[in-house]
C-alpha positions as CSV (number, residue, x, y, z in Angstrom):
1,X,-45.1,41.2,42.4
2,X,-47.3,38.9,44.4
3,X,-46.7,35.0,43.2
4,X,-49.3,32.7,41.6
5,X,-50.3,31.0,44.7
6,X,-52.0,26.9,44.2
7,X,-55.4,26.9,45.2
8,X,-56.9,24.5,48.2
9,X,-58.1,21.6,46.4
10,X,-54.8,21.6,44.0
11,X,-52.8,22.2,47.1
12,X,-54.5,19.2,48.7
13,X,-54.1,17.1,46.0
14,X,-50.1,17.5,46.2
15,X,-50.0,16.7,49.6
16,X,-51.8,12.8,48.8
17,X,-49.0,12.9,46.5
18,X,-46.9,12.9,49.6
19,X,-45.7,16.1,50.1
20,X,-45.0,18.1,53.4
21,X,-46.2,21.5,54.0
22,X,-45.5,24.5,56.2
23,X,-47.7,27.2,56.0
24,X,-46.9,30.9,56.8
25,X,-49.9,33.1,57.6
26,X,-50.4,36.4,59.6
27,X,-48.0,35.2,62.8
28,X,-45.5,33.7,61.1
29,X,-45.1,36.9,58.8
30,X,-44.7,38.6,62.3
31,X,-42.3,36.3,63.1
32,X,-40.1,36.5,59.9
33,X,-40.1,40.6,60.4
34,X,-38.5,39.7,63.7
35,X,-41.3,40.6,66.0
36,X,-43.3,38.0,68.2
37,X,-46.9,36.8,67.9
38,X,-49.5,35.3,70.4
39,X,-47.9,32.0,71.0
40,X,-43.8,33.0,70.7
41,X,-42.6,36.0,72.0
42,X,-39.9,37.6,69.9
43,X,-37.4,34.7,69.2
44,X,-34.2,35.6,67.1
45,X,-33.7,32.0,66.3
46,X,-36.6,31.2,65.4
47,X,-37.2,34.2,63.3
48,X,-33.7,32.9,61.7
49,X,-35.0,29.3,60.9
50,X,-38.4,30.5,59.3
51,X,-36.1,32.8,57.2
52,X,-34.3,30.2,56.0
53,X,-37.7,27.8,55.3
54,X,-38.2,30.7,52.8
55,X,-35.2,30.9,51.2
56,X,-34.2,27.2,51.1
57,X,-37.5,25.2,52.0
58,X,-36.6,21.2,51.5
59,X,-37.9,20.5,48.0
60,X,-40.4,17.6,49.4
61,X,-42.2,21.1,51.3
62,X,-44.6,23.3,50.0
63,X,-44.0,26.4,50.9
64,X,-47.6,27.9,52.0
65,X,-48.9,31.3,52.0
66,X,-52.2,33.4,51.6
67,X,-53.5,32.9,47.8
68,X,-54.7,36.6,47.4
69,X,-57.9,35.5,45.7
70,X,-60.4,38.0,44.9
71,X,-63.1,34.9,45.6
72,X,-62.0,34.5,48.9
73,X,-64.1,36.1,51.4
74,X,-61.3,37.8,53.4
75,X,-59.8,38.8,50.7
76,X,-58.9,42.4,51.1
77,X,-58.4,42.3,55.1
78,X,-55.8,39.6,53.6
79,X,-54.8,42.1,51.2
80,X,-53.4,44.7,53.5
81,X,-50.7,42.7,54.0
82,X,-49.4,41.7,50.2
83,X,-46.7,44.0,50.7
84,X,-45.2,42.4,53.5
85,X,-45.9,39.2,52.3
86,X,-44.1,40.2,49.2
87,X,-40.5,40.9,50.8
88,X,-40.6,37.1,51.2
89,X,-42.1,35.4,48.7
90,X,-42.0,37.4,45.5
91,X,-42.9,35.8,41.5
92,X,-39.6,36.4,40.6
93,X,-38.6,33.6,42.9
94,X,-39.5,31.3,40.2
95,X,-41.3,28.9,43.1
96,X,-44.5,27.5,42.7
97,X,-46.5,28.2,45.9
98,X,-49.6,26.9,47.7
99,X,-52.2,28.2,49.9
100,X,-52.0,28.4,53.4
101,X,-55.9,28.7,53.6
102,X,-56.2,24.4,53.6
103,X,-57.0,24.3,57.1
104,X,-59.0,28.1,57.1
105,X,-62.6,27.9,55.5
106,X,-63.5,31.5,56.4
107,X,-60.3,32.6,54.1
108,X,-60.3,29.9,51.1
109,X,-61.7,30.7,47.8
110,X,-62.6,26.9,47.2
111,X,-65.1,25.7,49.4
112,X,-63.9,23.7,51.9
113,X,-66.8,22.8,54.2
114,X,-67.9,20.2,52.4
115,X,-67.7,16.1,53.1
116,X,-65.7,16.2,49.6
117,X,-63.0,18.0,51.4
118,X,-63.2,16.2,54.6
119,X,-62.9,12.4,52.8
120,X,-60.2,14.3,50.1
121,X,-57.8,15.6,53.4
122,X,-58.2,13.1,55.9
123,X,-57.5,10.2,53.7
124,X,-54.1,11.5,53.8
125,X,-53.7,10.0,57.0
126,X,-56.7,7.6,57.1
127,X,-56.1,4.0,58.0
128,X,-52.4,4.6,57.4
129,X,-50.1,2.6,60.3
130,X,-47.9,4.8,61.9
131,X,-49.4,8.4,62.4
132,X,-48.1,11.0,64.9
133,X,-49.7,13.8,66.1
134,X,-48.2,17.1,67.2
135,X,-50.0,18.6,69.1
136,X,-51.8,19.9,72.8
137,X,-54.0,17.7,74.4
138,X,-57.2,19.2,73.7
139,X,-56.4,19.5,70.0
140,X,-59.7,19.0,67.7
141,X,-56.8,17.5,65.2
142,X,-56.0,15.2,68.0
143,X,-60.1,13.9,68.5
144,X,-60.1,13.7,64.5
145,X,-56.9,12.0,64.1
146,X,-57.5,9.2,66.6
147,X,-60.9,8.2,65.5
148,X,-59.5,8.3,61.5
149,X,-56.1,6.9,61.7
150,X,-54.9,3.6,62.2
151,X,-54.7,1.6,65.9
152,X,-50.9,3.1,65.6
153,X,-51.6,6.2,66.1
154,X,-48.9,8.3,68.2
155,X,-49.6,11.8,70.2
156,X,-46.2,14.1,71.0
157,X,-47.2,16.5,73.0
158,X,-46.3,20.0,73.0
159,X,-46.8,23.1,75.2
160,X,-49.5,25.8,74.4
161,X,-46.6,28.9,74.6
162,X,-43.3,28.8,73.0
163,X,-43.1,25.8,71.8
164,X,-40.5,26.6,69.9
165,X,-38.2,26.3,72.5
166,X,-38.5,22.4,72.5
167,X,-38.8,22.0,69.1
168,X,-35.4,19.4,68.8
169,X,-37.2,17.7,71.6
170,X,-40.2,17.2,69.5
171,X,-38.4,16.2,66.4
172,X,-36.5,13.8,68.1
173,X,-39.7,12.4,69.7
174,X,-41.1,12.3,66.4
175,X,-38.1,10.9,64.4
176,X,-38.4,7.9,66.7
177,X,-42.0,6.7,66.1
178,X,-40.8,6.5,62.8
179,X,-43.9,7.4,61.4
180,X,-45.6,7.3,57.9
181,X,-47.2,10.9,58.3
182,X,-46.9,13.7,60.8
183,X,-49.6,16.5,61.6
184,X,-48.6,18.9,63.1
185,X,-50.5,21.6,65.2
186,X,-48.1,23.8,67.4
187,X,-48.6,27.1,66.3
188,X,-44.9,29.4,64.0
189,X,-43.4,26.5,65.2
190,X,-45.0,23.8,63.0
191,X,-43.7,25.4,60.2
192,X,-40.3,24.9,60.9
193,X,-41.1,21.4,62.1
194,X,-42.9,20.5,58.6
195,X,-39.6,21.7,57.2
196,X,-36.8,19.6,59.0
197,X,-39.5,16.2,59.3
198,X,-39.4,17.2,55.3
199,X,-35.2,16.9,55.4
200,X,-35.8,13.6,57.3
201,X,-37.5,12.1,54.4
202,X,-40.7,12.2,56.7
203,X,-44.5,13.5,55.7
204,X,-45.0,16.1,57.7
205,X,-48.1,18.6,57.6
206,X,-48.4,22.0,59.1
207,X,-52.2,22.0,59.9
208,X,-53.2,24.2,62.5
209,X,-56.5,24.7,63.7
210,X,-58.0,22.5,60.9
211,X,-59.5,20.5,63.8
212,X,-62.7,22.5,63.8
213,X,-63.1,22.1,60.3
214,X,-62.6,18.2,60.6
215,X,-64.8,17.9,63.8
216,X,-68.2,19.7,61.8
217,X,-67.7,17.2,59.0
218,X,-66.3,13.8,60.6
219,X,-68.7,11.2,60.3
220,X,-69.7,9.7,63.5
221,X,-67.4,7.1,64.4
222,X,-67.9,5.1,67.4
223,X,-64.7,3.1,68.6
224,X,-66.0,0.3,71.1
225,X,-62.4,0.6,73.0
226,X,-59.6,3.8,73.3
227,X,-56.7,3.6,70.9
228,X,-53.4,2.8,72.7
229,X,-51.0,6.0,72.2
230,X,-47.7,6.2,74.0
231,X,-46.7,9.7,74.9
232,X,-43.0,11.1,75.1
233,X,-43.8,10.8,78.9
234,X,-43.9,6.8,78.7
């Protein structure tokens, strides 16, 4: 039987409690059946590390999936795949688990295009010292993150494609900002990455492509000179 899954708000609320999150949606279910998705072809090792985020996630991460809500407005295209879903992450598991939909509006039964959700996830990171971003260059997280975050603000860079590969490279890049929160926006990959920053005693959220959603409702900021960011390049 399907789990009772948090919604977005309550999931939310966790994370400003200081938990970490990795969320598993359509690709990473690929992923943990062993095949490959958009961004990773099929990877046997990281198919093994995303099985054991499942099994064994670090009890600081939530462990993320698709709610199954009847008020959510993909609900039954989401709904084809409960049974897959469900040789993972099963009621009996006695887990409590939360919704992946945080960072997808066109999914979430709460509304989440709103300014109340904008101020309620962003103040996660807001004005807090030592921020890193995961991410690509052109990230929409990356644009939000540097003009809501504090002047510490810290961008690792990954590649679009398999970035799984140089995910110890990325951790270790990360570890060494030593950094208050991490968000994370690489694709399968950030869900491992949420997992082990988790082990390290480290906030670390799995947010995807939430950049759009932060971009339509960020309030115009206007910085008068560019933040100073060192790069794993530096």
């Amino acid at each position: 039987m399907y789990p009772h899954v948090k919604g977005e708000f309550d999931t939310v609320h966790s994370l400003r409690e200081g938990k970490s999150i990795a969320r598993f949606g359509d690709g990473e279910l690929k992923i943990l059946d062993g095949k490959g998705y958009s961004r990773e072809p099929v990877n046997l090792a990281l198919t093994a590390e995303m099985r054991r985020v499942v099994r064994n996630p670090h009890p600081d991460c939530l462990v993320a999936i698709p709610t199954m809500n009847p008020a959510g407005p993909k609900y039954k295209s989401w709904l084809r795949h409960e049974a897959r879903f469900i040789n993972y992450f099963r009621r009996k598991d006695g887990r409590q688990y939360h919704s992946a939909f945080i960072t997808r509006p066109d999914s979430a039964a709460d509304r989440l295009e709103s300014g109340e959700y904008f101020h309620l996830i962003s103040g996660i990171w807001a004005k807090r010292e030592r921020v890193v971003v995961v991410s690509e260059p052109s990230s929409k997280l990356l644009t939000c993150a540097r003009a809501t975050s504090g002047p510490g603000m810290v961008h690792v860079e990954c590649p679009s494609y398999q970035a799984y590969a140089v995910i110890d490279f990325l951790e270790e890049q990360v570890i060494a900002e030593r950094p208050s929160v991490v968000l994370i926006s690489c694709g399968p990959t950030a869900t491992c990455l949420a997992n082990r920053l988790s082990a390290r005693g480290i906030q670390a959220l799995d947010l995807g492509s939430i950049g759009g959603l932060l971009m339509r409702w960020m309030p115009k900021v206007e910085l008068t000179k560019p933040q100073k960011e060192r790069h794993e390049t530096d």
